[in-house]
Backbone bond lengths (Angstrom), bond angles and torsions (degrees), N, CA, C in turn:
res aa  C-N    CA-C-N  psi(-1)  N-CA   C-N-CA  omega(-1)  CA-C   N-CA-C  phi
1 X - - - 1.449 - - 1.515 108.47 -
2 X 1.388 113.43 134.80 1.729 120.87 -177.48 1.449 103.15 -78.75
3 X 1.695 107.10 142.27 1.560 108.57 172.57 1.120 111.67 -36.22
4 X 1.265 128.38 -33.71 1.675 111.37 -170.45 1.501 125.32 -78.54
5 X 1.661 99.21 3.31 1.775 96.47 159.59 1.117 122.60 -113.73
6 X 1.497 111.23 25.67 1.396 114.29 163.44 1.324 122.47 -109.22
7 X 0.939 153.26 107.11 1.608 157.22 -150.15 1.925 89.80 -116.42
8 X 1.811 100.41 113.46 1.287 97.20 161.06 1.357 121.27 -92.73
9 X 1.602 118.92 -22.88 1.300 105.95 -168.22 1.651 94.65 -81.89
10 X 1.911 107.01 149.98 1.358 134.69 158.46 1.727 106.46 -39.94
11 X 1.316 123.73 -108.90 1.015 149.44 -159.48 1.403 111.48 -88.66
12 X 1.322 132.28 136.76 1.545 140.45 133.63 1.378 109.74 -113.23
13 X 1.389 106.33 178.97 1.971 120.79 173.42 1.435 98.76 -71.45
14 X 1.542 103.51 133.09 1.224 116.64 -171.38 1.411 109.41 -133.77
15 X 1.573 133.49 96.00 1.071 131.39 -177.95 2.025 114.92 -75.58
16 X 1.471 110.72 117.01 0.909 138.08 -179.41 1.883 122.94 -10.85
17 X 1.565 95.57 -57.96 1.430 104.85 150.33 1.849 133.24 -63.84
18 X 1.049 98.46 -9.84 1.386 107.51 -146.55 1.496 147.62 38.33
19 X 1.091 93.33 37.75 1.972 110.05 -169.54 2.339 86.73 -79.45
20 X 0.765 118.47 -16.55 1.727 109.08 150.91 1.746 115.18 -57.97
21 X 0.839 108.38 -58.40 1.122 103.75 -175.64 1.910 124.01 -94.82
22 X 1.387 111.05 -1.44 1.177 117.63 130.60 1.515 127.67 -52.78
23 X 0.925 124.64 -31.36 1.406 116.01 -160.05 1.822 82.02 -97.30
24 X 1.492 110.61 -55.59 1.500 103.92 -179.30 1.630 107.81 -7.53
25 X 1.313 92.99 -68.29 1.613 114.66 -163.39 1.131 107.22 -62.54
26 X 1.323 130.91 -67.22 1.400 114.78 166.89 1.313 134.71 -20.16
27 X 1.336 110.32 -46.78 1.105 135.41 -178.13 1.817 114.71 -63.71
28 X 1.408 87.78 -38.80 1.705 105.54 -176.71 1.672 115.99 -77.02
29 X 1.440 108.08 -18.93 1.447 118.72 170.71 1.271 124.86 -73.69
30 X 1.322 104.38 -33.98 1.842 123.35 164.85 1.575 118.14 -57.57
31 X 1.547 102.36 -37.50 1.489 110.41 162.20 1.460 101.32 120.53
32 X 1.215 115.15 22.19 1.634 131.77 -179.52 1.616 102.91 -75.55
33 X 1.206 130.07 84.13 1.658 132.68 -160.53 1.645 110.87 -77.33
34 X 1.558 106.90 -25.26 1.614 121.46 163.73 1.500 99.83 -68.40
35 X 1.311 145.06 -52.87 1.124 134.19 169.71 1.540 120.12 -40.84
36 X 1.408 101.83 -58.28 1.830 103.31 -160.17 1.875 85.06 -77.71
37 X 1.127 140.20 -14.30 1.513 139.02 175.47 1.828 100.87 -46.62
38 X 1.321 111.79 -64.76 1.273 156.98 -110.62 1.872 84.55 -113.46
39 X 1.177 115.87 -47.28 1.399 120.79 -164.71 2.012 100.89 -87.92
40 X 1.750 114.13 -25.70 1.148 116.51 -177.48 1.690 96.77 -78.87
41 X 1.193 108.45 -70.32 1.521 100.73 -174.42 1.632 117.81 -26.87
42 X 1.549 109.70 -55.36 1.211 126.49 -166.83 1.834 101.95 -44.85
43 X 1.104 104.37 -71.14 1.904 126.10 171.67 1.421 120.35 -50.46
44 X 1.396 127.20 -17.11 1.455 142.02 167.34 1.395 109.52 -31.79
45 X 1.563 87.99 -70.43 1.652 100.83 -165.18 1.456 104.92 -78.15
46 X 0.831 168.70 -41.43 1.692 157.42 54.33 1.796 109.93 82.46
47 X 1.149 107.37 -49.82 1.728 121.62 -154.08 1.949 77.71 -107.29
48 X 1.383 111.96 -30.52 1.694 95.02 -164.02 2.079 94.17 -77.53
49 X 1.483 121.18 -34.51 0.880 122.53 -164.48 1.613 112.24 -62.05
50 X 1.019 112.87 -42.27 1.739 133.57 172.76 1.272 87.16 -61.18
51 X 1.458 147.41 -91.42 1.439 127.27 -159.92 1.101 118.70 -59.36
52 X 1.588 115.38 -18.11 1.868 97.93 162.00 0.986 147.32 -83.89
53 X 1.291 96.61 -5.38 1.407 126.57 172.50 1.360 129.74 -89.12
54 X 1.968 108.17 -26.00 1.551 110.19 156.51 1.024 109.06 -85.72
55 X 1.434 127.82 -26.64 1.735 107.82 -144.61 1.761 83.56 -116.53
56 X 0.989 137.49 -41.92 1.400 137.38 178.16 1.664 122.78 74.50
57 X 1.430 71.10 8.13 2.450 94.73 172.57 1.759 102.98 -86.85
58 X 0.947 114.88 141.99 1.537 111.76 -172.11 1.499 90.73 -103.86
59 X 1.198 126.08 -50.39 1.689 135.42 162.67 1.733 94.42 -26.62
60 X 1.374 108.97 -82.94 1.545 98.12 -173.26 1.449 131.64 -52.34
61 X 1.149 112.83 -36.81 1.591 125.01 -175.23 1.481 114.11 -36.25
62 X 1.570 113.86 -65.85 1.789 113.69 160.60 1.702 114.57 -42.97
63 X 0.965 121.04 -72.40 1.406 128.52 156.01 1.924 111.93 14.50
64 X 1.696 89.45 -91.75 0.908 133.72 -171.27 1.646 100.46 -66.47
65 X 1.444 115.75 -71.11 2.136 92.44 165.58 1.317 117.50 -51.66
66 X 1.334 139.39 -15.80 1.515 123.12 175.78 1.321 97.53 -84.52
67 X 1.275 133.74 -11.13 1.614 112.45 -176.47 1.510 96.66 -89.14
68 X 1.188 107.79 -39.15 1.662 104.56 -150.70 2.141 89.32 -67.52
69 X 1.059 121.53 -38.09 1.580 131.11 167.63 0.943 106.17 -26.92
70 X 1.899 121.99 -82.35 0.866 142.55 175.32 1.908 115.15 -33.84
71 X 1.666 121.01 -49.24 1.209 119.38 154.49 1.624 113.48 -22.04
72 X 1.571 91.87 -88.10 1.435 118.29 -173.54 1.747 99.31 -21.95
73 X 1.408 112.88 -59.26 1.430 113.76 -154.34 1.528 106.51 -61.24
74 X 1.248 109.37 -28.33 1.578 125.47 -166.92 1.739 110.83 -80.12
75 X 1.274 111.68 -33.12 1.152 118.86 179.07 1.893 121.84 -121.07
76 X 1.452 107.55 13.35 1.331 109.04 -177.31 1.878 116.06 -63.99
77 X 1.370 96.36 5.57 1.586 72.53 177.01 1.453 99.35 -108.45
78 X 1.555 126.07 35.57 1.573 122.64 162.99 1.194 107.02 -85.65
79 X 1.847 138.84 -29.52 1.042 143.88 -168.92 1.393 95.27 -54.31
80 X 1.532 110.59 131.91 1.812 112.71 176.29 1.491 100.81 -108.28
81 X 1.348 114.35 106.42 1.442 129.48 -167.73 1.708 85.32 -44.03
82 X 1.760 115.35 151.88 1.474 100.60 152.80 1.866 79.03 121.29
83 X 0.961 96.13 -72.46 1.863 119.22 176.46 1.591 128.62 -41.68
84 X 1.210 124.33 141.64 1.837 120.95 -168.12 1.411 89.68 -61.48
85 X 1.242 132.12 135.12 1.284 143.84 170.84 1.486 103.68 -68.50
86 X 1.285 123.64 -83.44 1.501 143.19 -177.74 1.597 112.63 -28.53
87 X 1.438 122.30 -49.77 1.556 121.11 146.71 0.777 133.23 -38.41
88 X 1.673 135.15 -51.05 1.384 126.24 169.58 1.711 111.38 -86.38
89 X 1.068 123.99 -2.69 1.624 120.25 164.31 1.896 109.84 -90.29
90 X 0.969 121.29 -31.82 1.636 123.32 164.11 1.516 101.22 -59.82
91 X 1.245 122.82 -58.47 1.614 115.81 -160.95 1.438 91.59 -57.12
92 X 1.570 119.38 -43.93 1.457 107.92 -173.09 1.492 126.42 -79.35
93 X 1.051 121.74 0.03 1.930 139.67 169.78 1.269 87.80 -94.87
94 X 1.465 156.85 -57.87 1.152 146.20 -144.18 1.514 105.27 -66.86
95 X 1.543 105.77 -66.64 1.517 117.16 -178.43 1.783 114.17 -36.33
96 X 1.589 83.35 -56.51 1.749 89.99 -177.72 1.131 125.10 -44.74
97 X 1.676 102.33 -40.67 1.748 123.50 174.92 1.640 95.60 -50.17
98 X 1.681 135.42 -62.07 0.850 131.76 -149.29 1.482 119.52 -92.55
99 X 1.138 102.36 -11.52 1.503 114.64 146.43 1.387 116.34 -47.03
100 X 1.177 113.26 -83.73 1.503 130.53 157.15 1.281 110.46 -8.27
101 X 1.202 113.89 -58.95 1.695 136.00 -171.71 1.445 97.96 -39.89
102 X 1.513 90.42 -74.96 1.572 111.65 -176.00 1.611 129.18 -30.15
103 X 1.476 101.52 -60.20 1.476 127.10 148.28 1.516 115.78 -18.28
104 X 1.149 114.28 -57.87 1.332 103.77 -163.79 1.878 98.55 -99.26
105 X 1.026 125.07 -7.46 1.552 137.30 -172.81 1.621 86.33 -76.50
106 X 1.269 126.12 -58.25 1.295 145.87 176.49 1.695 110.30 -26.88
107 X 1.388 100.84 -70.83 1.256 140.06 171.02 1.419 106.04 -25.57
108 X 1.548 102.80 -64.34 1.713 92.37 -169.90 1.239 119.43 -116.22
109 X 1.364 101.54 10.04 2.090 113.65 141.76 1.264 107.16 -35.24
110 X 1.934 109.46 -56.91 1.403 105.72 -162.96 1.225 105.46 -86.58
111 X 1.488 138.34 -13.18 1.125 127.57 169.54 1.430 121.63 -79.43
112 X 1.116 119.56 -13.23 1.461 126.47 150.87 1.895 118.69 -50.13
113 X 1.271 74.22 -75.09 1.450 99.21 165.76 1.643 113.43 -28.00
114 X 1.109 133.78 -73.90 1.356 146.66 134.95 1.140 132.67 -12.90
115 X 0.979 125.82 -36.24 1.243 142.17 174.62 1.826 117.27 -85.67
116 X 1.075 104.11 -38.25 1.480 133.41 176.38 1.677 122.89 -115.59
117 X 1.656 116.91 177.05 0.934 105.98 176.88 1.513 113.09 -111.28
118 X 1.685 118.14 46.40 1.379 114.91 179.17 1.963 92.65 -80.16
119 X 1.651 104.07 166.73 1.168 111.47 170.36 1.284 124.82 -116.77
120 X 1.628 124.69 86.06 1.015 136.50 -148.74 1.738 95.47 -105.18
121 X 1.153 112.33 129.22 1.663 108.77 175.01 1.524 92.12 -148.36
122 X 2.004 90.95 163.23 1.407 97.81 -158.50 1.891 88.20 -132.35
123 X 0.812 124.95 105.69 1.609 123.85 157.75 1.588 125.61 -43.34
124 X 1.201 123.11 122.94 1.482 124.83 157.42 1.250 118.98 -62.32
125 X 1.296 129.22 -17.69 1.585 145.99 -165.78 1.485 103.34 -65.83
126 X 1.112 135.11 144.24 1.549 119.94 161.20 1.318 107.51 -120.45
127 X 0.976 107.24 51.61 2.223 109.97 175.61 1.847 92.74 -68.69
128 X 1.443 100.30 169.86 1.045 91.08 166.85 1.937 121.44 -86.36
129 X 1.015 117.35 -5.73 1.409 121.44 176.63 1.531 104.09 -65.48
130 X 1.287 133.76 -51.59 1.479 146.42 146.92 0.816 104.17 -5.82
131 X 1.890 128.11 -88.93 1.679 155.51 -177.93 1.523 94.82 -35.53
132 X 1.427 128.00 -55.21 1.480 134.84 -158.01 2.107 88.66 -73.54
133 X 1.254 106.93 -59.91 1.344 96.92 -126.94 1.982 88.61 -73.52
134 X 1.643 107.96 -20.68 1.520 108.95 171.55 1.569 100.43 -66.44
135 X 1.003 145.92 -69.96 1.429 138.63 179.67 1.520 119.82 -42.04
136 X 1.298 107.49 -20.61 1.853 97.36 162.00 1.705 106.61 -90.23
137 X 1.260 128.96 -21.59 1.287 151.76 -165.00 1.780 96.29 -75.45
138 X 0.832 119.03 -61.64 1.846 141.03 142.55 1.500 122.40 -30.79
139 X 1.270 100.56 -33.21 1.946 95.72 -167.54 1.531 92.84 -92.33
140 X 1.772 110.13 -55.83 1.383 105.05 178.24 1.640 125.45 -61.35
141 X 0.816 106.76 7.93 1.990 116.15 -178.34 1.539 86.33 -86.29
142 X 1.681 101.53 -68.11 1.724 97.34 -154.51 1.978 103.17 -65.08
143 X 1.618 114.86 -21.34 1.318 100.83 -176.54 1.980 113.07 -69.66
144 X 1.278 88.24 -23.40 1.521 110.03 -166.00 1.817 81.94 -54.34
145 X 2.141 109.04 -75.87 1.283 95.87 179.84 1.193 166.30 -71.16
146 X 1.713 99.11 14.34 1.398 145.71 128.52 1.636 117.08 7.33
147 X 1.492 83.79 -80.71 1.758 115.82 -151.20 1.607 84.06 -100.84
148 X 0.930 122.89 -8.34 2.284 96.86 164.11 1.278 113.91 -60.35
149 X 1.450 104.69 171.11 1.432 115.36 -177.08 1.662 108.99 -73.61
150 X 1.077 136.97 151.22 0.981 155.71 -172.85 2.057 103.83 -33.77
151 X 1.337 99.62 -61.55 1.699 99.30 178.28 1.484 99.32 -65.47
152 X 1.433 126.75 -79.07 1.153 154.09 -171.35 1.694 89.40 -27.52
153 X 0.968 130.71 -42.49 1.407 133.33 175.93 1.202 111.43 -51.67
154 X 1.457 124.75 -62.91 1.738 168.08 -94.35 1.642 82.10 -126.83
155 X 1.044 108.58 -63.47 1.822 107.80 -167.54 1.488 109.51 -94.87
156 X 0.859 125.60 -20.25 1.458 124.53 164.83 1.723 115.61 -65.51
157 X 1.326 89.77 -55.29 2.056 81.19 161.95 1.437 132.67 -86.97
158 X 1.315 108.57 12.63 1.110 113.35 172.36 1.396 119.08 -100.49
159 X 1.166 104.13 -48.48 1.959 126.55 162.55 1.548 105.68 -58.73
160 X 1.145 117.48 -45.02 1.641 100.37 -157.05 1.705 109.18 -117.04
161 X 1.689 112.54 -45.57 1.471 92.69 154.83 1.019 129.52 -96.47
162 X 1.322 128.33 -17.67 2.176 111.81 160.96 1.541 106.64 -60.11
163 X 1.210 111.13 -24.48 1.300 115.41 -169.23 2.038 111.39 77.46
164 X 1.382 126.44 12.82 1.462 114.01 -168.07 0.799 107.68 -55.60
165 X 1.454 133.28 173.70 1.204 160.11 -179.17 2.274 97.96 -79.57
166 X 1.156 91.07 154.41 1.898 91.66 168.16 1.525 106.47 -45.93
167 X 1.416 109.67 -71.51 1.622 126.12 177.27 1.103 114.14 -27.14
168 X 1.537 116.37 -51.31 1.588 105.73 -158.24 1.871 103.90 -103.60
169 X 1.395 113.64 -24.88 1.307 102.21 139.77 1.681 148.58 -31.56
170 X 1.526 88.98 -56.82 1.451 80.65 -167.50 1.659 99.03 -91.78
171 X 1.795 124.31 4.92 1.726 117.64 154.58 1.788 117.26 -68.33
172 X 1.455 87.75 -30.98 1.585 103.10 168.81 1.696 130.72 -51.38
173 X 1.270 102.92 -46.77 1.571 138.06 -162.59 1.297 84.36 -96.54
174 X 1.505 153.40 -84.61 1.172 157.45 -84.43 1.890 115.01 21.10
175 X 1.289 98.28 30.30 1.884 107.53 150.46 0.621 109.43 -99.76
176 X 1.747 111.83 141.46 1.353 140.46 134.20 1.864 104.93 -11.66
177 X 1.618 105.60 144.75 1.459 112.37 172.85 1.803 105.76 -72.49
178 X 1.273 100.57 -33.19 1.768 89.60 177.56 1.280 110.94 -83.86
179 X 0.910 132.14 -16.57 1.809 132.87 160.83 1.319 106.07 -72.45
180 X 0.988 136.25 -39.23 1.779 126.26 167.73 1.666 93.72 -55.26
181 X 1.253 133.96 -82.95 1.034 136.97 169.61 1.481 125.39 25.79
182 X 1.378 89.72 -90.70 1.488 139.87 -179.00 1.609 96.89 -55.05
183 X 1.597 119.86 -56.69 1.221 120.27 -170.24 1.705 113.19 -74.58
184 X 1.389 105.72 -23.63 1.540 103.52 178.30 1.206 116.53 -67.53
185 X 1.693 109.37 -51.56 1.600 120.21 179.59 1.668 103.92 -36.79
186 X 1.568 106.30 -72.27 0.908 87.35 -154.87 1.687 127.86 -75.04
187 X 1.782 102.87 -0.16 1.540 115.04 169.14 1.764 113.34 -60.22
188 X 1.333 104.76 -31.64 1.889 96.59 166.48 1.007 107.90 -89.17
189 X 1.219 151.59 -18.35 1.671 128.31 170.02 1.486 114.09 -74.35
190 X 2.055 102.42 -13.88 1.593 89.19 175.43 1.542 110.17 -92.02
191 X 1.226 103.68 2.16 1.742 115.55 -168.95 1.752 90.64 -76.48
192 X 1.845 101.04 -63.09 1.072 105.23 175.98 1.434 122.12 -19.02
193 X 1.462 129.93 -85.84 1.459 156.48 120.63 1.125 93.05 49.47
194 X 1.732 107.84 -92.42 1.558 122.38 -148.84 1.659 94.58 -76.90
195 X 1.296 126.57 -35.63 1.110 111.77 -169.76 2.057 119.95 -69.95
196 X 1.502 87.96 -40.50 1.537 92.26 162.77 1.224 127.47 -46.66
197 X 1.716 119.54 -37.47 1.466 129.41 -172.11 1.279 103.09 -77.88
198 X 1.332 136.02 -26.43 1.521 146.36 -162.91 1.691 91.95 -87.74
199 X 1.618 127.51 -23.33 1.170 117.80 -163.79 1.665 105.39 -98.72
200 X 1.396 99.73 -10.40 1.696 107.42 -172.21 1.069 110.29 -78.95
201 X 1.298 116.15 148.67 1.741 122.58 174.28 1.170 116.71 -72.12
């Protein structure tokens, strides 16, 4: 990645709408490189708040603003100068977030999977039958973690898709670390459960 998608400074003036950093950009399409400098820094801290706020991994959050950057850089000449800036840069942190999302939804399919004897497989293929049949593979996970019991819910998305740490879970939860525990275990054997029944004829 080129210095120019790394923004060290924290903070600049940030007008509320962001029509500042609209114009940045505008500006940066013309080929003004102090502009598009000037417009990354600005959005840094901005793009980190949205991933901390979906993904709630502090590990990912850097991660996750250098990708969504990296977006930006790839597609900055869709911004239609003139236009709310901050709208079309959220839609593009959001997705990424939910990418991300996905990732870790993924994640403990197979650790289900693993844990048990459901048969969860994941294709390298990208047909669209692939795209379809992982996105129903995806819907029934999150409906599955839906329908847990209230904790069992609570620590399962906190442990496995925010990914927290025990600690900051159970400040999260106000549980005990062995009650997160206790509540995760048994949130994949109920994952297990529902997902097996969804697979039966």
């Amino acid at each position: 990645m080129s210095e120019t998608l790394m923004p060290t400074m924290e903070t600049v003036p940030d007008n509320e709408d962001g029509a500042q950093w609209g114009a940045w950009m505008t500006r940066a399409q013309q080929g003004d490189r102090e502009a598009y400098q000037a417009v990354l820094i600005a959005m840094t801290p901005y793009l980190r708040s949205i991933a901390r706020r979906l993904l709630g991994q502090d590990q990912d959050v850097e991660d996750v603003a250098q990708e969504i950057l990296i977006v930006v850089h790839d597609i900055r000449h869709t911004y239609e100068p003139g236009r709310p800036f901050k709208p079309w840069l959220s839609t593009i942190a959001t997705r990424r977030c939910i990418d991300q999302l996905r990732r870790r939804t993924r994640r403990l399919q197979h650790e289900i999977a693993e844990d048990g004897d459901l048969d969860v497989t994941s294709s390298t293929h990208d047909s669209p039958e692939d795209h379809v049949a992982r996105d129903q593979s995806d819907r029934e996970l999150r409906e599955a973690v839906d329908g847990l019991p209230g904790r069992q819910r609570e620590a399962i998305r906190l442990l496995r898709l925010q990914e927290l740490s025990l600690n900051e879970a159970a400040a999260r939860s106000e549980q005990s670390i062995g009650s997160l525990k206790v509540a995760c275990h048994r949130a994949i054997k109920g994952l297990q459960r529902a997902l097996a029944h969804k697979e039966s004829p």
